[in-house]
C-alpha positions, 0 to 999 in steps of 0.5 A: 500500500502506497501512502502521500502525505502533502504539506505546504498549503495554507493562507496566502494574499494575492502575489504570494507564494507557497511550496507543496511537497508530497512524500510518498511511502510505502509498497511503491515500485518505480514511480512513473509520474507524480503530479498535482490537481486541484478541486476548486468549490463548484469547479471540476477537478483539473491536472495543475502539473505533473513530471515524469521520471525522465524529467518531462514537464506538462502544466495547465495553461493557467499557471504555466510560468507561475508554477513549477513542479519538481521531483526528487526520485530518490526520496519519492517527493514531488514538490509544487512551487506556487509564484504570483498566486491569484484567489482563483488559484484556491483549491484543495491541491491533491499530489498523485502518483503513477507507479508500476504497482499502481496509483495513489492520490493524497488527501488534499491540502487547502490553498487559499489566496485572499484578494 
């Protein structure tokens, strides 16, 4: 059994910043991919980023040059940098991995930017 635990998220004003990281334990066979999304009050959820083993990078559009994502394969975390935030930005923000022995989301940490 995989488990993730994020941290990092919180209150912030408009054109702040924040750090999520997520850690992944357990039964995990080669991490695939790790990534982000988000699920905003009466919004569908929605891929934030994701990195691949190799390295790749694939953002939404909507914060493509405020966000960056980042992952260290060698202690299993994947860490979201968040820049210039903006109120749309609040969501629970979920870490999710792609393993060879499966897949696991996180339990969501709150961000919320207050204008």
């Amino acid at each position: 059994q995989v488990q993730l635990v994020e941290s990092g998220g919180g209150l912030v004003q408009a054109g702040g910043s924040l750090r999520l990281s997520c850690a992944a334990s357990g039964s995990i066979v080669s991490i695939n991919v790790m990534g982000w999304y988000r699920q905003a009050p009466e919004k569908q959820g929605e891929l934030v980023a994701v990195i691949t083993r190799g390295g790749s990078t694939n953002y939404a559009d909507s914060v493509k040059g405020r966000f960056t994502i980042s992952r260290d394969s060698a202690k299993n975390t994947v860490d979201l940098q968040m820049n210039s935030l903006k109120p749309e930005h609040t969501a629970v923000y979920y870490c999710r991995i792609i393993a060879t022995s499966g897949a696991a989301w996180g339990q969501g940490t709150q961000v919320t930017v207050s204008s």
